[in-house]
N, C-alpha and C positions, 0 to 999 in steps of 0.2 A: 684624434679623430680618425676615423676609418673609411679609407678609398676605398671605392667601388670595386674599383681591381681586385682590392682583397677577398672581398666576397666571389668574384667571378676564377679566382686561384682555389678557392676553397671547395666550389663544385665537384669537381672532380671527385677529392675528396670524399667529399659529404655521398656524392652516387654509391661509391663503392663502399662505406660506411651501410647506406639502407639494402645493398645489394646482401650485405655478409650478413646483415641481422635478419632480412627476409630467407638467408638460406635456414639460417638456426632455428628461425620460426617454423619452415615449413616441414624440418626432422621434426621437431617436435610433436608439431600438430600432428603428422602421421604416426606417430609412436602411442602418445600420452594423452589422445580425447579419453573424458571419462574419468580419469585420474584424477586423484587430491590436488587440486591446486601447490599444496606446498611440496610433490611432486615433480609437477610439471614444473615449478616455478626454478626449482635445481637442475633441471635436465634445462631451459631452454639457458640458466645463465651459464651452465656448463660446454651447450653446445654453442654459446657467444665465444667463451673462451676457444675453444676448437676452429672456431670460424675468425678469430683475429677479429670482432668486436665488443667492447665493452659495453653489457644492457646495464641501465641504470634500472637502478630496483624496484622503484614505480610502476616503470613500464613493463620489468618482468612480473610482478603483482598481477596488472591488470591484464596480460596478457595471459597470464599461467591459470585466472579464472576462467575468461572466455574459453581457452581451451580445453578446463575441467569440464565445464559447464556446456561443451560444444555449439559457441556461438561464434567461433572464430576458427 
């Protein structure tokens, strides 16, 4: 079972986790509106790698649309 604690050791963590993928996102977004989804969708997991997070592939899917599609 898992203490509370663990979760509150994990914060930290997990901040700097949505920090690096919000920076990858926001290259992105500035470079790649417009662009083919399966464009943007390489540049934003290339700029996770550069930025020291791992996107899972769903979420660079659905993000790499919105920001073809310039709704994100």
């Amino acid at each position: 079972m898992t203490d509370a604690s663990d979760y509150e050791r994990a914060i930290p963590w997990l901040r700097d986790q949505a920090m690096r993928y919000e920076k990858a996102l926001t290259e992105v977004r500035a470079t790649h509106v417009g662009r083919p989804a399966s464009e943007v969708k390489k540049a934003l997991l290339a700029a996770g790698e550069r930025n020291g997070v791992q996107i899972a592939n769903e979420v660079a899917q659905d993000a790499a649309e919105r920001i073809a599609d310039g709704t994100l």
